[in-house]
GUDO-316775 format. One line per 5 residues: for each residue x negated, y negated, z of C-alpha. Coordinates in Angstrom, 1 decimal, m for minus. Example, Ala and Ser with C-alpha at 12.3 -4.5 7.8 and 13.67 -1.06 7.14 Angstrom:
<pts>
m12.3 4.5 7.8 | m13.7 1.1 7.1
</pts>
This chain:
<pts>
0.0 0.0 0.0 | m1.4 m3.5 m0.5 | m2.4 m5.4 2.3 | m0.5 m8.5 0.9 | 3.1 m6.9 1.8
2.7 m4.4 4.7 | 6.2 m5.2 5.5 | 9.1 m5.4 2.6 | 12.7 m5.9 3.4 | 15.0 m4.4 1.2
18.6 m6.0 1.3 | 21.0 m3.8 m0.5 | 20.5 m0.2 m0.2 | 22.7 1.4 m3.3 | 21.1 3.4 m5.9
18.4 0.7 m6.9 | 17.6 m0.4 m3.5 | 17.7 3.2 m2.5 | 15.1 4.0 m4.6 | 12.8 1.5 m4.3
12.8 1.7 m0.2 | 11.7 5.3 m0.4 | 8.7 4.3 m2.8 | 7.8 1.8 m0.2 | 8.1 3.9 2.5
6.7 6.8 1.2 | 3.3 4.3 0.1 | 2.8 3.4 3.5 | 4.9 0.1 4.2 | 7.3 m0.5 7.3
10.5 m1.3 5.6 | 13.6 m3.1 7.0 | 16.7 m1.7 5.2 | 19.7 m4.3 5.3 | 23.1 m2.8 4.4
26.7 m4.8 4.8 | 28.0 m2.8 7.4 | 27.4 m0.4 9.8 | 29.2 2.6 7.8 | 26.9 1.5 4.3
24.0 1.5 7.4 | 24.4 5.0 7.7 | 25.0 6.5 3.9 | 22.0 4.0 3.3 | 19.6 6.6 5.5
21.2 9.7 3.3 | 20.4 7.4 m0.1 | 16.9 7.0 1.1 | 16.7 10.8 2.2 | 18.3 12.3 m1.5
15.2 10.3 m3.1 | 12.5 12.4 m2.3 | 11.5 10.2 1.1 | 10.8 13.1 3.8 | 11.2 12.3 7.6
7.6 11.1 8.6 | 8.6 8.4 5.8 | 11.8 8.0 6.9 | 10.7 7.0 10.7 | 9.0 3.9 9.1
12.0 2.7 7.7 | 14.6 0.3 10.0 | 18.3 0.6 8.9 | 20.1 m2.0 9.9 | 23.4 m4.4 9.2
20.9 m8.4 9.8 | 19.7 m9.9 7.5 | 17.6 m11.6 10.6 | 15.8 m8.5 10.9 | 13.8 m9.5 7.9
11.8 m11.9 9.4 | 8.1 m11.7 9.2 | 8.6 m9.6 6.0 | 6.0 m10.5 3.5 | 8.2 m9.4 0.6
12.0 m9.4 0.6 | 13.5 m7.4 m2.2 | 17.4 m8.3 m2.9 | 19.4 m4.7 m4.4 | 22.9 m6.0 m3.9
25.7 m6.1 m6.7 | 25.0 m7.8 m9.8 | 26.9 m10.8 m9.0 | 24.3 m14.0 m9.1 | 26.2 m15.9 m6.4
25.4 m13.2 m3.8 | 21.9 m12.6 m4.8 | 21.5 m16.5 m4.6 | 22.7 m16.0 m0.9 | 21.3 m13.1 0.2
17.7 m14.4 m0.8 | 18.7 m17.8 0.9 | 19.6 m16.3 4.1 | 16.2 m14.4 4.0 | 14.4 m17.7 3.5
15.7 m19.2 6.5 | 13.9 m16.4 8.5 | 11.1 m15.7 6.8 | 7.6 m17.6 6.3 | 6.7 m19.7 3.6
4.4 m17.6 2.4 | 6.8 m14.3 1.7 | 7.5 m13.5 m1.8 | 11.1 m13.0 m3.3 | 12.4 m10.2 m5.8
15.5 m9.8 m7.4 | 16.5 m6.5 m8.9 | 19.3 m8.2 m11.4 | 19.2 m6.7 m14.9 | 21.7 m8.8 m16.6
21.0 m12.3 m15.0 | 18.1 m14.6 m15.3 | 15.4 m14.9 m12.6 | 14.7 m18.3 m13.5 | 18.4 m19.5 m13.1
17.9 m17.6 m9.3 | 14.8 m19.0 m8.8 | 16.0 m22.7 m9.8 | 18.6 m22.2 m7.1 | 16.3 m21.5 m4.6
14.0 m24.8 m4.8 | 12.0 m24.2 m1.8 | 11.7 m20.4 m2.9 | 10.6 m21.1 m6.6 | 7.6 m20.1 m6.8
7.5 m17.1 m4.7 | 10.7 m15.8 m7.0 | 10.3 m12.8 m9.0 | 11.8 m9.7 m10.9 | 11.4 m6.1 m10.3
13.4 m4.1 m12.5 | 14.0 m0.5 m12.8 | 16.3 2.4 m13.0 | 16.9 4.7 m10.5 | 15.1 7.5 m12.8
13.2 10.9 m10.9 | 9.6 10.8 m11.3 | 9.7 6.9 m12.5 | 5.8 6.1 m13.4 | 6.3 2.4 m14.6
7.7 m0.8 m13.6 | 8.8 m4.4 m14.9 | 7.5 m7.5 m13.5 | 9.8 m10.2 m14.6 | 8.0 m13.5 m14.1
9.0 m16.7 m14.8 | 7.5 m19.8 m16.1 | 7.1 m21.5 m12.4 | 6.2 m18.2 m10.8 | 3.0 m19.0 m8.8
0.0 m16.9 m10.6 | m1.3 m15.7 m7.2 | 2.3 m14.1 m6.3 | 2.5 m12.1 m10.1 | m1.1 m10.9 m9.2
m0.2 m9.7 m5.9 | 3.4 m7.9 m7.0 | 1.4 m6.1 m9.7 | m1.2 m5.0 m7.1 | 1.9 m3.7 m4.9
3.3 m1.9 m8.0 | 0.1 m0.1 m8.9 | m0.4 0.8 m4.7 | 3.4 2.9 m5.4 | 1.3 4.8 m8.1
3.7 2.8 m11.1 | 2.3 1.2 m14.3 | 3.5 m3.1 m13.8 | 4.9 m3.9 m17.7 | 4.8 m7.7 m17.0
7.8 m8.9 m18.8 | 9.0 m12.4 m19.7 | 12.2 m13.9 m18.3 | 15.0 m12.4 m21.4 | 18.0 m11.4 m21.3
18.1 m7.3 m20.0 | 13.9 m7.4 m20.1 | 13.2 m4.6 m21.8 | 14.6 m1.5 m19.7 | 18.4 m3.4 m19.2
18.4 m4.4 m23.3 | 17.9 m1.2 m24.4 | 19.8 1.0 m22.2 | 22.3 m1.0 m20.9 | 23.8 m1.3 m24.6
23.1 2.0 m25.3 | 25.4 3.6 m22.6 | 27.8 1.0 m23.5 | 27.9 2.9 m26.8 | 28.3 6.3 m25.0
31.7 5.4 m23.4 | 32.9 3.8 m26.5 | 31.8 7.0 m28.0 | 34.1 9.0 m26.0 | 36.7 6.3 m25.4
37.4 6.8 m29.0 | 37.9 10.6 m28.8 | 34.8 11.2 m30.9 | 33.5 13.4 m29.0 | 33.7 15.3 m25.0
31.8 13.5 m22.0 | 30.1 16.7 m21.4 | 29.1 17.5 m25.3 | 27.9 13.4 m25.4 | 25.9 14.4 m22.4
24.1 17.7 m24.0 | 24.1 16.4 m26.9 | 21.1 13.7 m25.6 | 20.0 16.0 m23.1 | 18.7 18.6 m25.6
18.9 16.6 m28.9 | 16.8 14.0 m27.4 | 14.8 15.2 m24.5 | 16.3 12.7 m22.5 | 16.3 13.4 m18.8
20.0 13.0 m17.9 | 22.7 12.0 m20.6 | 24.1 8.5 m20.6 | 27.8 9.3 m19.0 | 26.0 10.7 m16.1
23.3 8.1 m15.8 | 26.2 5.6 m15.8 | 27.9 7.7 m12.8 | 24.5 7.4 m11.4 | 23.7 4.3 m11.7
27.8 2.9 m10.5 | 30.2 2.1 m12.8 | 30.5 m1.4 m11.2 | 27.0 m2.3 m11.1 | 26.7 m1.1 m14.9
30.0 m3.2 m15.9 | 28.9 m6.3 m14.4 | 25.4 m6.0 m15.6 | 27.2 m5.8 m19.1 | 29.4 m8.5 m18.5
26.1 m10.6 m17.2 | 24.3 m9.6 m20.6 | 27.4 m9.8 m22.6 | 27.9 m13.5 m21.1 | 23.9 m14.7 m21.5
23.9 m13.4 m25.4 | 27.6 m13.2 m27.0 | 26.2 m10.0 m28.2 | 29.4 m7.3 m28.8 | 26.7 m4.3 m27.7
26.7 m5.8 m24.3 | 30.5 m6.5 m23.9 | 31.7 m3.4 m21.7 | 33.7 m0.8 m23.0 | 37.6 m0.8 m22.3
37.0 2.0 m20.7 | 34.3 1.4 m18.0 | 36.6 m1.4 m17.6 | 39.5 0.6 m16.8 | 37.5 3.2 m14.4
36.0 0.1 m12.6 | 39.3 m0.9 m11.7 | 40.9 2.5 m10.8 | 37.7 2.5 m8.4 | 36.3 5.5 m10.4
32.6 4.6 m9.4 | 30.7 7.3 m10.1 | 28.5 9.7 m7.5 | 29.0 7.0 m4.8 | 32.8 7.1 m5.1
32.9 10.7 m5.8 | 34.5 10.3 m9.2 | 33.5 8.5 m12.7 | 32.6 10.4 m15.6 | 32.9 13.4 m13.8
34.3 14.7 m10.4 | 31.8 14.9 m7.8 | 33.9 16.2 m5.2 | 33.4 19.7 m3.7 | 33.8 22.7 m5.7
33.7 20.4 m9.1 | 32.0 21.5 m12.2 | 28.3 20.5 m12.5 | 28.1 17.3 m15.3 | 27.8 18.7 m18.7
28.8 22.3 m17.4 | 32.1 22.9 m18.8 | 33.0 26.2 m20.3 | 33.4 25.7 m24.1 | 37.0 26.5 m25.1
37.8 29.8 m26.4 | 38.4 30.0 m30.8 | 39.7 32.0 m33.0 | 36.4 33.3 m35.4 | 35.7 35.6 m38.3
32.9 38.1 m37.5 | 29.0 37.0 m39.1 | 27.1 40.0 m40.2 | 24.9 38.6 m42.5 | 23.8 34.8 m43.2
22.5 33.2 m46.0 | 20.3 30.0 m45.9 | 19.8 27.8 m49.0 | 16.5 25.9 m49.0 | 13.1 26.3 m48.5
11.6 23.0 m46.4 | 11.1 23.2 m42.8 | 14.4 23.0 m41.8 | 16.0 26.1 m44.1 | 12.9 28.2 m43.0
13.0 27.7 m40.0 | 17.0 28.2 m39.7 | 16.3 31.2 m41.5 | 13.4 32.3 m38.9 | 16.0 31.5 m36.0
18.8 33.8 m37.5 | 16.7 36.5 m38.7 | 14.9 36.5 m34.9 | 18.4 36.7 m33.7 | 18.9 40.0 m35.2
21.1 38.8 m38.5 | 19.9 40.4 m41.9 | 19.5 36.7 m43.7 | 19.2 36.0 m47.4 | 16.8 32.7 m47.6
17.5 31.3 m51.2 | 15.3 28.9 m52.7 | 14.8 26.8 m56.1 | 12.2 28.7 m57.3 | 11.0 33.0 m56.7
7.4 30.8 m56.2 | 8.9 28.8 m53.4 | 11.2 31.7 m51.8 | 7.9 33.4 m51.5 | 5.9 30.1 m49.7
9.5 30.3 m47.6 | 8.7 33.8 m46.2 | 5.1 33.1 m45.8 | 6.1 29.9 m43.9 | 8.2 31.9 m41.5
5.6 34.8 m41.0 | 3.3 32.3 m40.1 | 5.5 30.6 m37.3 | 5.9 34.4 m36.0 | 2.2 35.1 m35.9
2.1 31.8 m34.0 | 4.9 33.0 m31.2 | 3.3 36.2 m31.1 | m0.2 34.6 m30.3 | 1.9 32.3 m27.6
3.3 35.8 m25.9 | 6.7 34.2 m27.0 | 7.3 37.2 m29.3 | 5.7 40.7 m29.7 | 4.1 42.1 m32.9
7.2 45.1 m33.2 | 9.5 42.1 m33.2 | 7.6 40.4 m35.4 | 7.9 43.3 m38.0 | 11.7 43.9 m37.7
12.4 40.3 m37.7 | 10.5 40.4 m41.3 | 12.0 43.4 m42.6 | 15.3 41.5 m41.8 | 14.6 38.4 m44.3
14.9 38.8 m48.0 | 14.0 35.8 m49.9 | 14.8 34.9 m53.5 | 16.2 32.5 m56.1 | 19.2 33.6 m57.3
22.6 32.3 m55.9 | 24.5 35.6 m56.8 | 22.6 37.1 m53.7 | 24.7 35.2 m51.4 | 27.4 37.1 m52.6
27.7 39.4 m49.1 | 27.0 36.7 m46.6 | 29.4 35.7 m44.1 | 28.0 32.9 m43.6 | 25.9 30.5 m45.3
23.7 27.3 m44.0 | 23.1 24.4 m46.5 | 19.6 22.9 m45.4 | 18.3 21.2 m48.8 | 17.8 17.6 m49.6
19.1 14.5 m48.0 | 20.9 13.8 m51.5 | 24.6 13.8 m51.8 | 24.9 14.4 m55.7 | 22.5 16.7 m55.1
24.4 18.9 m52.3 | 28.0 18.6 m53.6 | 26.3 20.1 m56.6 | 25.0 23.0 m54.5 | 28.6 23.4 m52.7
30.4 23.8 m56.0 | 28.0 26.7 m57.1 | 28.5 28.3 m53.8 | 32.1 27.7 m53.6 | 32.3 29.9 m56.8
29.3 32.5 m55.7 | 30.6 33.3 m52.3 | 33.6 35.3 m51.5 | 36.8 33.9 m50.1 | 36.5 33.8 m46.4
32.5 32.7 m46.1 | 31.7 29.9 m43.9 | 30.0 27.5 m46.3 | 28.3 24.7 m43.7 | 26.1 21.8 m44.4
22.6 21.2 m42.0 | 22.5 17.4 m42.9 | 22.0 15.2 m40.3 | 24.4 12.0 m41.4 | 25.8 12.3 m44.9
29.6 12.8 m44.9 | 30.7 16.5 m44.8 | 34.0 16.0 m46.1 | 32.3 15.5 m49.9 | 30.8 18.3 m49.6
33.8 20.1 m48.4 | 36.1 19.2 m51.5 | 33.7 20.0 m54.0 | 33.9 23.8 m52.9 | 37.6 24.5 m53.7
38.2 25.8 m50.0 | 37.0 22.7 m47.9 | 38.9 24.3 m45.0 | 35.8 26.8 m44.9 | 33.4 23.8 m44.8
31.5 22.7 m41.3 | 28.7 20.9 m40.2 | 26.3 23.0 m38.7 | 23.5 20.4 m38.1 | 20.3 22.1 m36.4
17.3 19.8 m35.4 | 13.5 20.2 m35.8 | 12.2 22.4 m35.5 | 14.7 25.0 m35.4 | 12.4 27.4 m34.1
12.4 25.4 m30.5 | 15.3 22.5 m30.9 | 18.1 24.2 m28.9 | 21.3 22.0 m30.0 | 23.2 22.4 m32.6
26.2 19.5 m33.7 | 28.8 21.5 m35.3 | 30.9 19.1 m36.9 | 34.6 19.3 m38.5 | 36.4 17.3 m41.2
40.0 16.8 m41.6 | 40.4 19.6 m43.1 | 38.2 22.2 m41.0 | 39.7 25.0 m40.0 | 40.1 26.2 m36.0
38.5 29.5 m37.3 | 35.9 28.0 m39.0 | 35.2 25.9 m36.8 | 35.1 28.8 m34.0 | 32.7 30.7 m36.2
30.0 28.3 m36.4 | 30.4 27.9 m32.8 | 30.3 31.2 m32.6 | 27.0 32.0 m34.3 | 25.0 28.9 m32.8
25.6 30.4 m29.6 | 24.8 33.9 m31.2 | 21.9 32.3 m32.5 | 20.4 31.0 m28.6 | 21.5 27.3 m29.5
24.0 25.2 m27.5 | 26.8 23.8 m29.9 | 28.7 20.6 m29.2 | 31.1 19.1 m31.5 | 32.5 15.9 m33.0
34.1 14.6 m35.7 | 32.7 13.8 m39.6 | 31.6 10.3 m38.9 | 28.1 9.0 m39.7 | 25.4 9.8 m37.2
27.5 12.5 m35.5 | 26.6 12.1 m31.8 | 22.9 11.9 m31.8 | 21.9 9.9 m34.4 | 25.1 7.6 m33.6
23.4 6.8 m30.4 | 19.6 6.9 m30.9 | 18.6 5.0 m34.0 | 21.0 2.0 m32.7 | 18.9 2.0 m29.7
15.3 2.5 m31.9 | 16.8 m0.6 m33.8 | 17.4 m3.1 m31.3 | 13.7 m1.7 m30.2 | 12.1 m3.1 m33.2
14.5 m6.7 m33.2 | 12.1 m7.1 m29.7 | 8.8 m6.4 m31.6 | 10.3 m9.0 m34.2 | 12.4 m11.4 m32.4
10.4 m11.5 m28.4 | 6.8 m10.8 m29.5 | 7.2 m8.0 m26.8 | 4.1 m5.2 m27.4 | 4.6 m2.1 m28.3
3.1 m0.5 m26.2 | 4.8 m2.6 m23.1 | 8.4 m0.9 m25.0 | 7.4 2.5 m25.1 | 5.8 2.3 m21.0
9.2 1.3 m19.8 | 11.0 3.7 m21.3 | 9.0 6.9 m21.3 | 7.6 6.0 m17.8 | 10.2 3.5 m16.7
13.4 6.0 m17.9 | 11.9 9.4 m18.4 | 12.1 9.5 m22.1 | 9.4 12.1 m23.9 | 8.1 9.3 m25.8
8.8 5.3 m26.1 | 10.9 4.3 m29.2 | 8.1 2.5 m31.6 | 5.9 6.0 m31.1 | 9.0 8.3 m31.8
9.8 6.1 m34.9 | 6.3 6.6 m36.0 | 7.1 10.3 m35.3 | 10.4 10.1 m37.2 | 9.4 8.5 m40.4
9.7 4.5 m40.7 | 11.6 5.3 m44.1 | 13.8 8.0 m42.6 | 15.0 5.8 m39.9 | 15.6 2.8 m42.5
18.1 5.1 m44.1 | 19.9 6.7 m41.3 | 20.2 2.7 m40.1 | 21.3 1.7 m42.9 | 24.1 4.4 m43.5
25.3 3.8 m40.1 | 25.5 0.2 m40.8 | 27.3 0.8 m44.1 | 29.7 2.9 m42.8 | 30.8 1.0 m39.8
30.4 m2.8 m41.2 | 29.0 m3.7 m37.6 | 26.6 m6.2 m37.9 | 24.9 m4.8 m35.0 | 23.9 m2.3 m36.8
22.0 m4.1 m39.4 | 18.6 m2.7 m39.5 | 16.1 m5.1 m38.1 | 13.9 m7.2 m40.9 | 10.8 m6.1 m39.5
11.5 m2.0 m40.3 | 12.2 m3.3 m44.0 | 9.1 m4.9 m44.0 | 7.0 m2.1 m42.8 | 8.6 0.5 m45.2
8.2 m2.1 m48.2 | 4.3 m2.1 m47.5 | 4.1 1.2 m47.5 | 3.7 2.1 m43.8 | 6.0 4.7 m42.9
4.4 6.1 m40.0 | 2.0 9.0 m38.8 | 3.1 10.4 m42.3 | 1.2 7.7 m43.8 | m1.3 6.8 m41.0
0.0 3.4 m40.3 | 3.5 2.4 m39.0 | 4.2 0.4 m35.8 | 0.2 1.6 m34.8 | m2.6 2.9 m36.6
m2.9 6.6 m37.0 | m5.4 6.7 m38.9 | m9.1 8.6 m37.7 | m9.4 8.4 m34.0
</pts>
């Protein structure tokens, strides 16, 4: 712990202030935790308790319902509601007992430090920002300073951070920082997401969960976090910018008032009352299915090998049918190779390398598919080029084959009526690779039906993959929500001069994420993202959703990413 602050009151003790007492307490510091009454006094002790903080830590902490307890702290740290009026107080009422040398932090994420620190004239100076979610295993932190923040106080705040074994981001004063504008709008679009119908809380959840590699999905982070404190940070950001991604959802609206708070209250998003389901646990509903004894997979990329490696692993004869007999040959070759690999990882033995071989037949001729049950579309990214591909296998296949498409955003329900039998037609979209991805978006049209719908459910779950399903709309559930979010990522590269490195520490250590949005774009393809933005922003006419100026640019000069060395860093040698 640094010396400068070797006692910190913390004046709100929710999820936030929760959180950050039992870092403080658990880095050495005597902490005075001020809660509202002497019932929030005593859940305040459990809060600390459920974040990792053991008893020895615990005895150093002083729960309590004064603010005058906080006098002689050397930092107070404000965690009440986001409402600025009672921040502005609380922080006032700690300045009449406190010296004039303690420093101030607010934890807001939707209101302006500077407009607190103006209010607080004698305070100023010793005002700053410490934002973060309440995430497991958090490793960074945002400074917020603002432009009348004393230099010596930033310096001594980012010592305190790094004592807590955190990474300081030092942030200027904006609207959400970094953390709050990113997230905040992109769990806004969750509950719109499932406002609308689009898709189930718990298949939202999975869906970014194992799509993503995100620690939690965004309807339980909001339950996590509070409804309440999430709506009014909204409204805050919604009222600083005018920006529609910040104004809440009807929704969260609606469960704010019904007092549907989330973990606190027992109830948001889900129940958390005893004998409830786990979040994202639900059974999936029981379908009517036809029976899938042999699959057929058309294409021979990455994704239709290793869809075919995944189904014939899973003990289904599969018929891999590619352009050319040259290429259905690489196909096989590609997949033995990814076996040898799982074999030399213990992850597969060399008997089950052999019969999952003798089980994949490669070639080039449609007619082949002739016996399939079911057959997995994984060419191209090209419309003309797959309702082309559906209308051969609409005449190729027999009557009751599942015909279903692996693209990742382009509208199912073209290549559904270009079969004859569109009622046979799902999405079926896998992600890379195959091999290890474990979600699969089944997705219906209009004119889906229950049993084919139930069969592609069916075999993903057959095939060791969790299905969740939505509707044919652009983006499906995972792209709907994550290249938004990469997007508005970029507009603060190009609109705040913010680093990108600062971006991707908040959000992979700040928030948990496997990797900060400018790297996983670099990962993703620059170009591939400019045209999943750009479909999504064609298709919903949101100007939101306009992609930002500076990922045009990068993909006009040629820099595309780790694919071409150079995107939003060098990847070039070294």
């Amino acid at each position: 712990m640094a010396q400068r602050f070797s006692k910190v009151a913390v004046i709100g003790i929710g999820t936030v202030g929760a959180t950050l007492t039992g870092l403080l307490a658990r880095g050495g510091a005597t902490v005075v935790a001020v809660e509202a009454d002497e019932t929030e006094r005593d859940r305040a002790r459990e809060r600390v308790a459920a974040t990792g903080t053991g008893e020895t830590e615990l005895d150093r902490v002083h729960f309590t319902t004064r603010i005058e307890d906080a006098a002689g702290a050397d930092l107070v740290i404000e965690a009440v509601p986001e409402r600025l009026e009672t921040k502005i107080e609380v922080i006032d009422r700690a300045g009449v007992v406190c010296g004039p040398d303690t420093v101030y932090a607010t934890t807001t994420t939707g209101h302006a430090v500077t407009e607190l620190a103006s209010s607080l004239s004698r305070l100023m100076t010793h005002t700053v920002g410490l934002h973060l979610f309440p995430t497991p295993a958090a490793t960074a932190l945002e400074v917020v300073c603002t432009p009348i923040t004393d230099p010596a106080v930033r310096d001594d705040v980012v010592a305190l951070v790094r004592s807590l074994d955190l990474q300081p981001v030092l942030v200027h004063d904006r609207p959400g920082f970094i953390g709050g504008a990113l997230t905040m709008a992109y769990l806004n679009s969750a509950v719109a997401m499932y406002e609308q119908r689009y898709a189930s809380r718990e298949d939202i959840d999975t869906a970014m969960t194992l799509g993503c590699g995100l620690p939690v999905g965004p309807l339980t982070q909001l339950d996590t976090i509070g409804l309440d404190v999430a709506h009014a940070s909204l409204q805050a950001l919604y009222e600083r910018t005018g920006s529609r991604v910040y104004a809440p959802a009807p929704l969260l609206s609606h469960y704010v008032a019904a007092g549907l708070l989330g973990r606190k209250a027992g109830r948001g998003f889900y129940d958390y009352t005893a004998g409830a389901a786990a979040p994202a646990a639900a059974e999936a509903p029981a379908r009517p299915s036809r029976p899938v004894r042999t699959i057929g997979v058309v294409g021979s990329g990455t994704m239709g090998a290793g869809i075919a490696e995944v189904c014939a692993r899973s003990g289904y004869p599969t018929v891999l049918v590619a352009r050319s007999e040259v290429r259905a040959k690489e196909a096989l070759l590609s997949v033995e190779r990814s076996l040898h690999r799982a074999v030399g990882r213990g992850k597969l033995s060399p008997e089950e390398l052999e019969a999952t071989m003798v089980r994949l037949t490669s070639t080039a001729q449609y007619e082949s598919l002739d016996a399939c049950d079911l057959v997995i579309e994984a060419v191209v990214e090209d419309l003309a080029v797959k309702r082309a591909l559906f209308t051969e296998l609409g005449a190729v296949t027999g009557p009751d084959t599942v015909l279903a498409t692996s693209t990742s955003g382009l509208p199912i329900i073209e290549c559904a009526t270009a079969t004859g039998r569109p009622e046979n037609v799902v999405g079926m979209h896998f992600f890379n690779p195959a091999p290890v991805m474990k979600l699969v978006e089944v997705v219906r049209t209009a004119l889906t039906s229950e049993e084919t719908v139930g069969t592609a459910y069916g075999t993903a779950t057959a095939l060791g993959k969790r299905p969740v399903g939505c509707s044919d709309r652009a983006g499906f559930i995972v792209n709907a929500l994550l290249f938004p979010y990469l997007n508005r990522a970029i507009e603060l590269v190009e609109t705040h001069a913010i680093a990108p490195d600062d971006i991707d520490t908040v959000m992979a250590g700040g928030q948990g994420y496997p990797m900060g949005p400018l790297r996983l774009l670099d990962v993703i393809g620059l170009d591939v993202s400019l045209q999943i933005q750009r479909t999504l922003h064609d298709t919903f006419l949101d100007s939101s959703l306009a992609p930002a100026r500076y990922l045009e640019h990068l993909v006009r000069a040629g820099y595309l990413g780790r694919k071409t060395g150079r995107g939003f860093r060098d990847h070039g040698s070294g």
